[in-house]
PyMOL Python script that loads the backbone (N, CA, C, O; Angstrom):
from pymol import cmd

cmd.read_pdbstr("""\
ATOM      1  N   UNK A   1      -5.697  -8.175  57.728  1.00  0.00           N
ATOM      2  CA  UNK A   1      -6.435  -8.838  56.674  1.00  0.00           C
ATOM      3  C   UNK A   1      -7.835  -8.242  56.619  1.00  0.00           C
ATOM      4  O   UNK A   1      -8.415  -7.919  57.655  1.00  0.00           O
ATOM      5  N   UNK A   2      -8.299  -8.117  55.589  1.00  0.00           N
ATOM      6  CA  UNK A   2      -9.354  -7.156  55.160  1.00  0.00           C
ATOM      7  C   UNK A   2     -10.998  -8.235  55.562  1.00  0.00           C
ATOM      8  O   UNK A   2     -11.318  -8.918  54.588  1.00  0.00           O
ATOM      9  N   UNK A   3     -11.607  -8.343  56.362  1.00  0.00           N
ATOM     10  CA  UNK A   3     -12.610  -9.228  56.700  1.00  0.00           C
ATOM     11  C   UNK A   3     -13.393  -9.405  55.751  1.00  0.00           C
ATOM     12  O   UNK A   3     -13.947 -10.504  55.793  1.00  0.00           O
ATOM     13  N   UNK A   4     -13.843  -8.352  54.364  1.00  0.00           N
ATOM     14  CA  UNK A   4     -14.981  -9.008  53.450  1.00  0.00           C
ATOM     15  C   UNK A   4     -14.059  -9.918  52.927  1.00  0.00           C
ATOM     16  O   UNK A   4     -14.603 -11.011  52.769  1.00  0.00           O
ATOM     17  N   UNK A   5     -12.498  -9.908  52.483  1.00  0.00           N
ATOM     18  CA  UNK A   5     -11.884 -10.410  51.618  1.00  0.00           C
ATOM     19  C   UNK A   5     -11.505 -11.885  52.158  1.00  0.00           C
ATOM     20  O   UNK A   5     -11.307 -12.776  51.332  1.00  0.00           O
ATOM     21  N   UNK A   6     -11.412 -12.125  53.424  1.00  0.00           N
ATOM     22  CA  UNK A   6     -11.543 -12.875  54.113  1.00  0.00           C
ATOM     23  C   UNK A   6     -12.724 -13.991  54.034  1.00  0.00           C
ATOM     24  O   UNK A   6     -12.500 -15.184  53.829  1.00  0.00           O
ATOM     25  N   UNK A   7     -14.172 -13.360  54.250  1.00  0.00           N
ATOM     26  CA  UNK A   7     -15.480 -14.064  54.000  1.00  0.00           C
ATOM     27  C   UNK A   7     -15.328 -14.965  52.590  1.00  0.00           C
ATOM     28  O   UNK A   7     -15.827 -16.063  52.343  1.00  0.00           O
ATOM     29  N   UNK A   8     -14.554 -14.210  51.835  1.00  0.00           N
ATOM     30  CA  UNK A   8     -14.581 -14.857  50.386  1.00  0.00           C
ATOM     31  C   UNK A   8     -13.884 -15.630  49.361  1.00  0.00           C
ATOM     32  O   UNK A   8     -13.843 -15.919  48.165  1.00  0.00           O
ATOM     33  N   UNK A   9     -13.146 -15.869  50.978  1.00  0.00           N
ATOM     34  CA  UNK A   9     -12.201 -17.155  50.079  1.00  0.00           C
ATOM     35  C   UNK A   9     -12.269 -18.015  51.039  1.00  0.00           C
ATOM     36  O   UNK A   9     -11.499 -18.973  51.096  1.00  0.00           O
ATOM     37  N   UNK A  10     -13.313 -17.757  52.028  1.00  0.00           N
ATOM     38  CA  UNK A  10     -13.476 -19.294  53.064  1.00  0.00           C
ATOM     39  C   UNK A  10     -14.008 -20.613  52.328  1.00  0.00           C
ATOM     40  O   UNK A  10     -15.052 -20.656  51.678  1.00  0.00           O
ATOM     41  N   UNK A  11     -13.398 -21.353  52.468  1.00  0.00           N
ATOM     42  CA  UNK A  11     -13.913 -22.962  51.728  1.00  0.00           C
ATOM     43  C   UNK A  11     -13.515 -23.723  52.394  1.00  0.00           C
ATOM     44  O   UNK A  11     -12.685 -23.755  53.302  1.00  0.00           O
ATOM     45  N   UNK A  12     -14.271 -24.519  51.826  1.00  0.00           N
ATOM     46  CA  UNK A  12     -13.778 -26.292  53.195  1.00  0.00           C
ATOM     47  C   UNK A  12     -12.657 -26.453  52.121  1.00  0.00           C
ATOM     48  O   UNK A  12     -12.632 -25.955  50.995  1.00  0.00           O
ATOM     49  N   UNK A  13     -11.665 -27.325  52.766  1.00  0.00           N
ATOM     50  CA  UNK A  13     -10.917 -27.772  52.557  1.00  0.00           C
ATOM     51  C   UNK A  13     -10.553 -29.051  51.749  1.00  0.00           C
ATOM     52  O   UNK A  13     -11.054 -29.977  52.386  1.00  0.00           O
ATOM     53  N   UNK A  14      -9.998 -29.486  50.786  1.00  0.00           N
ATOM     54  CA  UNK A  14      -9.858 -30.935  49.886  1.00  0.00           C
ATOM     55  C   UNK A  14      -8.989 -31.731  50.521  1.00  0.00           C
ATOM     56  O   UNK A  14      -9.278 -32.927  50.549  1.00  0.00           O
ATOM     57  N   UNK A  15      -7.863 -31.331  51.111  1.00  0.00           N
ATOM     58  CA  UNK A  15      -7.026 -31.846  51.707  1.00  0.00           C
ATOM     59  C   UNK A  15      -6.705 -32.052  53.333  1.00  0.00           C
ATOM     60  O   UNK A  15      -5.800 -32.716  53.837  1.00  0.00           O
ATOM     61  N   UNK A  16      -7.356 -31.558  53.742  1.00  0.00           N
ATOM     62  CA  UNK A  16      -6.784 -31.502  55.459  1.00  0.00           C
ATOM     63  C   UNK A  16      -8.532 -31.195  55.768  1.00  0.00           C
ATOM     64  O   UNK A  16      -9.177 -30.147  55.793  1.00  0.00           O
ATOM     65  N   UNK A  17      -8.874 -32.473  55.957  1.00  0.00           N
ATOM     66  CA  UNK A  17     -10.618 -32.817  56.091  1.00  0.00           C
ATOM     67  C   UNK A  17     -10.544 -34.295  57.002  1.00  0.00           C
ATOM     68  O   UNK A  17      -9.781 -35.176  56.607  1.00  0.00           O
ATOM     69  N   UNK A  18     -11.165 -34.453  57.920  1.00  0.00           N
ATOM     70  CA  UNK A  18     -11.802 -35.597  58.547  1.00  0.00           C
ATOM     71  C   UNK A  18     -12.960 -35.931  58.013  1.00  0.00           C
ATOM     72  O   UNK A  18     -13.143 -37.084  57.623  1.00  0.00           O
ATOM     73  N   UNK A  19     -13.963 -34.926  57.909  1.00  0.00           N
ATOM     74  CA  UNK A  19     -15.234 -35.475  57.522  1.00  0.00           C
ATOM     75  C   UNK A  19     -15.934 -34.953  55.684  1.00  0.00           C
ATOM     76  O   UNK A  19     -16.241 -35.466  54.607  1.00  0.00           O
ATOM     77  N   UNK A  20     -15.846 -33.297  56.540  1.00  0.00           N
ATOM     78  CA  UNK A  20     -16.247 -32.660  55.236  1.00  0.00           C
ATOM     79  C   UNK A  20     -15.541 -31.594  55.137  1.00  0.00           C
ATOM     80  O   UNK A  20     -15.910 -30.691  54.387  1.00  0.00           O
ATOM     81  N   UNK A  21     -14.208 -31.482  55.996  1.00  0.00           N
ATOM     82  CA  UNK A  21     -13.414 -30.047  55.191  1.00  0.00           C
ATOM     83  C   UNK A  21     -13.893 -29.203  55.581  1.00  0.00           C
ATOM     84  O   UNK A  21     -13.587 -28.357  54.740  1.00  0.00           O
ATOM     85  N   UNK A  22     -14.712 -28.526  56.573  1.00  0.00           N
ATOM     86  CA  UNK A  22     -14.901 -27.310  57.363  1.00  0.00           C
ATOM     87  C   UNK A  22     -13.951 -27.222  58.154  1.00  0.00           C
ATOM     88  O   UNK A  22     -13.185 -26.329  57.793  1.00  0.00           O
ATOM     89  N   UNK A  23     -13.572 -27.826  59.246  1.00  0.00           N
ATOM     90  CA  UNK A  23     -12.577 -27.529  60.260  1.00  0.00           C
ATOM     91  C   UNK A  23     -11.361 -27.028  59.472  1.00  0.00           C
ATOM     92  O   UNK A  23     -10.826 -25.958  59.761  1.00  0.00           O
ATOM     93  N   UNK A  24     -10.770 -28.106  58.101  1.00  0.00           N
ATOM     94  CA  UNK A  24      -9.925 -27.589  57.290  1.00  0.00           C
ATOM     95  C   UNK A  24      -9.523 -26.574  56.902  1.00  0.00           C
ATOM     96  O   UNK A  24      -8.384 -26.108  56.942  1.00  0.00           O
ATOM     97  N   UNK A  25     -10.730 -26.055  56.380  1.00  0.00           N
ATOM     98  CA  UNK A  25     -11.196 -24.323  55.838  1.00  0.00           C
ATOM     99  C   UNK A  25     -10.612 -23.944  56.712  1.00  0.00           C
ATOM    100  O   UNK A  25      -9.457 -23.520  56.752  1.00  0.00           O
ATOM    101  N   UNK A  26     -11.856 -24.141  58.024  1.00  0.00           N
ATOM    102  CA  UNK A  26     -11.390 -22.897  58.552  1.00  0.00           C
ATOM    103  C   UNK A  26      -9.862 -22.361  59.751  1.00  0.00           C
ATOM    104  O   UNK A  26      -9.541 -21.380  60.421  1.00  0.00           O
ATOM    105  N   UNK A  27      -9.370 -23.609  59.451  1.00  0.00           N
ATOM    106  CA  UNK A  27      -8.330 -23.144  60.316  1.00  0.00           C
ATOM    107  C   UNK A  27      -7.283 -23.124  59.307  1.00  0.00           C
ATOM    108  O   UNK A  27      -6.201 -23.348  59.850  1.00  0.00           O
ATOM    109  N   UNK A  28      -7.147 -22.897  57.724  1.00  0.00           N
ATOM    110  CA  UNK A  28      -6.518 -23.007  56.482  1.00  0.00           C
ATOM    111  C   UNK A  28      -6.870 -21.037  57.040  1.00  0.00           C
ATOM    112  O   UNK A  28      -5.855 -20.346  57.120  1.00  0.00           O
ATOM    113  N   UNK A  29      -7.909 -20.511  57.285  1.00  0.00           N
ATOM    114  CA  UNK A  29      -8.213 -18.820  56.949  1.00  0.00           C
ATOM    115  C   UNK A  29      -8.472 -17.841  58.240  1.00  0.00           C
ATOM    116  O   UNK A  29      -8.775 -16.649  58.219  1.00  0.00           O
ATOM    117  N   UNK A  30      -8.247 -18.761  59.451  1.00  0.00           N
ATOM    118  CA  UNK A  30      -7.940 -18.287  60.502  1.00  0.00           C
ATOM    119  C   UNK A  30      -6.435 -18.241  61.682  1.00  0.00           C
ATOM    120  O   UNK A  30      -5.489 -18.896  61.245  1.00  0.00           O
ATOM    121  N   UNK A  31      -6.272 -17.790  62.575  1.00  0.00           N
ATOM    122  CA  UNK A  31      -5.370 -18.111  62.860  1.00  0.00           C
ATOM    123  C   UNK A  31      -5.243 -19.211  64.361  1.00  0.00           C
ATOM    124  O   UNK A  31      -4.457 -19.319  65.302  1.00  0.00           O
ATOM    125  N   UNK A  32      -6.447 -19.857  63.928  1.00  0.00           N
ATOM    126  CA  UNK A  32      -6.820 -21.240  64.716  1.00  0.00           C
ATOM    127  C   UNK A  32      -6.794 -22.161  63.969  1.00  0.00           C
ATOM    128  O   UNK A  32      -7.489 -22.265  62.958  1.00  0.00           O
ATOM    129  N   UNK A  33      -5.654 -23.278  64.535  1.00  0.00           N
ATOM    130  CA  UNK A  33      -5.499 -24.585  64.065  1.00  0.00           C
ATOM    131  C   UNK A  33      -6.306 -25.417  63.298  1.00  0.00           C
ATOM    132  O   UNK A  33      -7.365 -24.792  63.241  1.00  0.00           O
ATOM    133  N   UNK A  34      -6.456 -26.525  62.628  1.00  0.00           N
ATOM    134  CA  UNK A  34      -7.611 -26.917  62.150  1.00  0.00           C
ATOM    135  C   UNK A  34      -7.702 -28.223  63.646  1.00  0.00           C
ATOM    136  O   UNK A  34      -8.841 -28.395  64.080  1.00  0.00           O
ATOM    137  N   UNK A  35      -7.056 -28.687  64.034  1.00  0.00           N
ATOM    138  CA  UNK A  35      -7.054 -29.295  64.944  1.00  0.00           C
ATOM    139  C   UNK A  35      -8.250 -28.514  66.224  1.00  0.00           C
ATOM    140  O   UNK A  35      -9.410 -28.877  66.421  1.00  0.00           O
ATOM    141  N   UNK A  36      -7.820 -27.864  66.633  1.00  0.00           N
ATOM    142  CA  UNK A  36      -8.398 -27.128  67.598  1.00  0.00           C
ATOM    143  C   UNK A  36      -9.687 -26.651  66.959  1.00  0.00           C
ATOM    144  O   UNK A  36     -10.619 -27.052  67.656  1.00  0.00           O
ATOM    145  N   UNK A  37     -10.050 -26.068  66.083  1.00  0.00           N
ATOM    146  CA  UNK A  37     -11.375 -26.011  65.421  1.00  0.00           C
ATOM    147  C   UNK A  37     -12.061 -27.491  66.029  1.00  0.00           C
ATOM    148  O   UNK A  37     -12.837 -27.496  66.985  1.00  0.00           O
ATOM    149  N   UNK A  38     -11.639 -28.697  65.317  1.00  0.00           N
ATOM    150  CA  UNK A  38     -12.070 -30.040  65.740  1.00  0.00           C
ATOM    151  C   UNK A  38     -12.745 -29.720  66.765  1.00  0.00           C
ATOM    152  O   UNK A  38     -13.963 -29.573  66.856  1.00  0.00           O
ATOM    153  N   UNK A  39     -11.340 -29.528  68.144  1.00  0.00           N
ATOM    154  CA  UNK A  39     -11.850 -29.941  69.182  1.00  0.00           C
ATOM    155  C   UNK A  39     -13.096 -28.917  69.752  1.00  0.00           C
ATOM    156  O   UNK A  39     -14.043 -29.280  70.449  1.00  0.00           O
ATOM    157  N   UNK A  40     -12.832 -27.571  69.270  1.00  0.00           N
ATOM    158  CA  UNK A  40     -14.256 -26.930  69.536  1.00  0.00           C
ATOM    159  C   UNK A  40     -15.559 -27.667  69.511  1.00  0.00           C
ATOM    160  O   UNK A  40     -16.380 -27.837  70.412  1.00  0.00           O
ATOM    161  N   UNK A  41     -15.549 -28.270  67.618  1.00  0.00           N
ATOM    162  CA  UNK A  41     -16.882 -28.391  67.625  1.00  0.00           C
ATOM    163  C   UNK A  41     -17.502 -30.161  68.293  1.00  0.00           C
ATOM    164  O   UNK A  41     -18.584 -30.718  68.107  1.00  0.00           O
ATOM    165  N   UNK A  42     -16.455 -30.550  68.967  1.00  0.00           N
ATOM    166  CA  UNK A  42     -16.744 -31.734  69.782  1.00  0.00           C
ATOM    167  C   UNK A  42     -16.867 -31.191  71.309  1.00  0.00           C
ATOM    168  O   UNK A  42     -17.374 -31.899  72.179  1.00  0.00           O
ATOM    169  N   UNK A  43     -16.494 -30.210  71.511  1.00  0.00           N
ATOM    170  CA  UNK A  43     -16.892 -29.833  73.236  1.00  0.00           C
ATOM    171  C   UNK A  43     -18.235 -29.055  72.710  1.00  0.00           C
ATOM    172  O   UNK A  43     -19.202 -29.183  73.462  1.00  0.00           O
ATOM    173  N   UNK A  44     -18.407 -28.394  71.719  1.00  0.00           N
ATOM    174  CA  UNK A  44     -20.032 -27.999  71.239  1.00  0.00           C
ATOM    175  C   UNK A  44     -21.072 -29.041  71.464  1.00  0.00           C
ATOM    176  O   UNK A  44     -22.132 -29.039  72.091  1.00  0.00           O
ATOM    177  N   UNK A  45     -20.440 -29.933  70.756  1.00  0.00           N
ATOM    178  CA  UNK A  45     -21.444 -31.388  70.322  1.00  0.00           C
ATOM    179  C   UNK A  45     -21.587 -31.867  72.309  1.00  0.00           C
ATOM    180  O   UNK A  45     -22.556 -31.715  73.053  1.00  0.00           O
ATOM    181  N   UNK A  46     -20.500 -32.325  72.551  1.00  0.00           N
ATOM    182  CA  UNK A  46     -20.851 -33.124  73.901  1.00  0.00           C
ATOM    183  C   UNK A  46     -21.608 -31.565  75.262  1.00  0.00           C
ATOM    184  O   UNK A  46     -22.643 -31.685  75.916  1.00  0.00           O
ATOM    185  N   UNK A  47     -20.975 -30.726  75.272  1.00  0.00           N
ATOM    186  CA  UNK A  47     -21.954 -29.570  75.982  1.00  0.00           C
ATOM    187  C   UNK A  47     -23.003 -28.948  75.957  1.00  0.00           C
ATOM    188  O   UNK A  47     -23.784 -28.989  76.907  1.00  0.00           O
ATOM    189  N   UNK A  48     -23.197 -28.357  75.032  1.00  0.00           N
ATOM    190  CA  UNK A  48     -24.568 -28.052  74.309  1.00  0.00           C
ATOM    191  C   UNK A  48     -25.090 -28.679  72.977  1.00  0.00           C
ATOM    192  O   UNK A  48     -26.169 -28.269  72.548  1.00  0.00           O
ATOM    193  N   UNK A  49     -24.721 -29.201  72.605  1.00  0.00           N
ATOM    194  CA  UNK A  49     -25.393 -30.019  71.374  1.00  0.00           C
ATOM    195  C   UNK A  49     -25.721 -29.333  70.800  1.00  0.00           C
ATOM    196  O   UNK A  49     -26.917 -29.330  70.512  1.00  0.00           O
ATOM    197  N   UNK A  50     -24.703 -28.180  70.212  1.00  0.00           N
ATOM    198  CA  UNK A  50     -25.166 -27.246  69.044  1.00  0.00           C
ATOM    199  C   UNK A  50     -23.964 -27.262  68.226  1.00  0.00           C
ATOM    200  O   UNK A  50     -23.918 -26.396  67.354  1.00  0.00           O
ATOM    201  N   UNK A  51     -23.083 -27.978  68.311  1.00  0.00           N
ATOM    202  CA  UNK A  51     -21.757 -27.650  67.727  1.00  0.00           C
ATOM    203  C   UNK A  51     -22.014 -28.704  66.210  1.00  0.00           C
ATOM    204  O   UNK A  51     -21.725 -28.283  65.090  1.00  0.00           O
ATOM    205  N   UNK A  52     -22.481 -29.818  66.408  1.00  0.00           N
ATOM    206  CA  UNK A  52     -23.071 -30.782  65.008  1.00  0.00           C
ATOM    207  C   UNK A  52     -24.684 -29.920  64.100  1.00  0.00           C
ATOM    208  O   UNK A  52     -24.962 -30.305  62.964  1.00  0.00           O
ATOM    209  N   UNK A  53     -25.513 -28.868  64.751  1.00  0.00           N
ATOM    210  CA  UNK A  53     -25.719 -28.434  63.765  1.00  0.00           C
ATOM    211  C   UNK A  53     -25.057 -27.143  63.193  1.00  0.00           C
ATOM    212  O   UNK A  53     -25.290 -26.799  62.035  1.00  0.00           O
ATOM    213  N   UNK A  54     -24.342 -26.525  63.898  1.00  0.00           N
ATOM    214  CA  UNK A  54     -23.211 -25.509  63.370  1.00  0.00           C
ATOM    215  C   UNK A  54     -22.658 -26.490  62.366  1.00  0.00           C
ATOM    216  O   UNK A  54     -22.868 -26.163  61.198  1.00  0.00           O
ATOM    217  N   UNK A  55     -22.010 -27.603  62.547  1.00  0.00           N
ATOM    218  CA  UNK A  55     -21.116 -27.965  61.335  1.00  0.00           C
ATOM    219  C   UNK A  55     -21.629 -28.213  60.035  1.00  0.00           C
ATOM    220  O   UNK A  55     -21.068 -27.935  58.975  1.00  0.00           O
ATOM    221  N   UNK A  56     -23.433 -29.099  60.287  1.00  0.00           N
ATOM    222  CA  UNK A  56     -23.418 -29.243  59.337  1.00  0.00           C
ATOM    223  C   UNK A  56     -23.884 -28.124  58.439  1.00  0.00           C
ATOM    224  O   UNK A  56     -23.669 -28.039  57.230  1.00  0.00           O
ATOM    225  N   UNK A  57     -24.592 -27.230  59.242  1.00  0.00           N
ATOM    226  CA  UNK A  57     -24.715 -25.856  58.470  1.00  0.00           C
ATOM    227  C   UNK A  57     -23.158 -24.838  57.598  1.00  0.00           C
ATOM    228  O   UNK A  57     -23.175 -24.012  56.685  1.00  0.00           O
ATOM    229  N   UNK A  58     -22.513 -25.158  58.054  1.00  0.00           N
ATOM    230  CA  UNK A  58     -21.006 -24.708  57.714  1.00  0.00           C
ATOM    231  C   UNK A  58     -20.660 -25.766  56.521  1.00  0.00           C
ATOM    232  O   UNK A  58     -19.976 -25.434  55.552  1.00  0.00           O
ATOM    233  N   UNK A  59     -21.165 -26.985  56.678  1.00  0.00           N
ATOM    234  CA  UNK A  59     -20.820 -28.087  55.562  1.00  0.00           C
ATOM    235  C   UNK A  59     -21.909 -27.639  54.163  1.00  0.00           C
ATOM    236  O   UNK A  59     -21.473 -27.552  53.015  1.00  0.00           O
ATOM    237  N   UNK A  60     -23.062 -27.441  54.456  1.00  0.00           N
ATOM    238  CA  UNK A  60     -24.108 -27.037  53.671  1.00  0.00           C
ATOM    239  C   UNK A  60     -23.191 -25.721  52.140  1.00  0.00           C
ATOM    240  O   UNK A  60     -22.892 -25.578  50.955  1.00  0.00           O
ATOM    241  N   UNK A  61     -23.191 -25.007  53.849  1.00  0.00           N
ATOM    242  CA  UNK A  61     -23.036 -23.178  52.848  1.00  0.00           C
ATOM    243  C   UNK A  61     -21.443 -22.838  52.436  1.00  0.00           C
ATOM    244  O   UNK A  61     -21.169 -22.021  51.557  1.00  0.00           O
ATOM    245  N   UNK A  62     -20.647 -23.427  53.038  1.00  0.00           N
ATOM    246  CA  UNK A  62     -19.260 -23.072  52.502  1.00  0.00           C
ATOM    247  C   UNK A  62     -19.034 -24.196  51.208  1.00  0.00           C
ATOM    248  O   UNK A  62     -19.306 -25.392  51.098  1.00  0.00           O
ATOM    249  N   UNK A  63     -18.402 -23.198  50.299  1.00  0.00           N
ATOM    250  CA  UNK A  63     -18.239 -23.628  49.198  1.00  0.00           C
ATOM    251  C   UNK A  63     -16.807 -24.175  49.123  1.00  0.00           C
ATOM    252  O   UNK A  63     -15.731 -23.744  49.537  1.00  0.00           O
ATOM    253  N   UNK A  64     -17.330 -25.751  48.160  1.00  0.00           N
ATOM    254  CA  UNK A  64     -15.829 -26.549  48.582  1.00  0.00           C
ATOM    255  C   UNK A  64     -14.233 -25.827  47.793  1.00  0.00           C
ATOM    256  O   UNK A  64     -14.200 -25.027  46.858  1.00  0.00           O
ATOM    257  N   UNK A  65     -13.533 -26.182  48.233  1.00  0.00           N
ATOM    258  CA  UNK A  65     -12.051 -25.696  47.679  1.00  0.00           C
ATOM    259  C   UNK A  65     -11.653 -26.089  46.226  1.00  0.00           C
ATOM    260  O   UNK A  65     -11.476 -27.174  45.672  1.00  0.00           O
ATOM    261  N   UNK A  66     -11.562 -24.436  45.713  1.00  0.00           N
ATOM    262  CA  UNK A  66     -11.496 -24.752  44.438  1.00  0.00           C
ATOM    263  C   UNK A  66      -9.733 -25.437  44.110  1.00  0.00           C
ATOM    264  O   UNK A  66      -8.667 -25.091  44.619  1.00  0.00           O
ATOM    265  N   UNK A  67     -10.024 -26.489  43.079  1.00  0.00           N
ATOM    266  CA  UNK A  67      -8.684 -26.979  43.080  1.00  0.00           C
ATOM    267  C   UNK A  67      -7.143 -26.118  42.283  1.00  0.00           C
ATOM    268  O   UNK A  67      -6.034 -26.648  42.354  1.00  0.00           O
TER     269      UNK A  67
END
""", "prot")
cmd.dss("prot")
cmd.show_as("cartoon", "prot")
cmd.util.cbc("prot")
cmd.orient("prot")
C-alpha cells in the first residue's frame, strides 16, 4: 500500500467509534485492530499521560468519514 495514499484517506470513523472515531479510523487503515488501538491509547493515558493528548490531537486534525 502506497503510504501518501494511505495518509489520505485516514478519517475517524462514523461507525465503529467509542468516543470520537479515531481508534475507528485508524484501525479501519491499518493493520491494527481498532480494539487494540483503544487499548494503546489507555496504557498511553495511565503510563505516560501522553496518550489523551495524542488523541485529542488526532480527534482535532483527522477529518471525519465521509459518508
Amino acid at each position: 500500500m502506497d503510504e501518501q495514499s494511505w495518509l489520505r484517506r485516514l478519517s475517524r470513523s462514523t461507525d465503529d467509534r467509542v468516543l470520537g472515531g479515531v481508534c475507528g479510523g485508524l484501525g479501519r487503515y491499518t493493520p491494527i485492530p481498532s480494539w487494540l488501538w483503544r487499548v494503546l491509547f489507555s496504557l498511553l493515558v495511565l503510563i505516560f499521560g501522553t496518550g489523551l493528548l495524542l488523541y485529542i490531537l488526532l480527534w482535532i486534525f483527522m477529518p471525519k468519514e465521509r459518508a
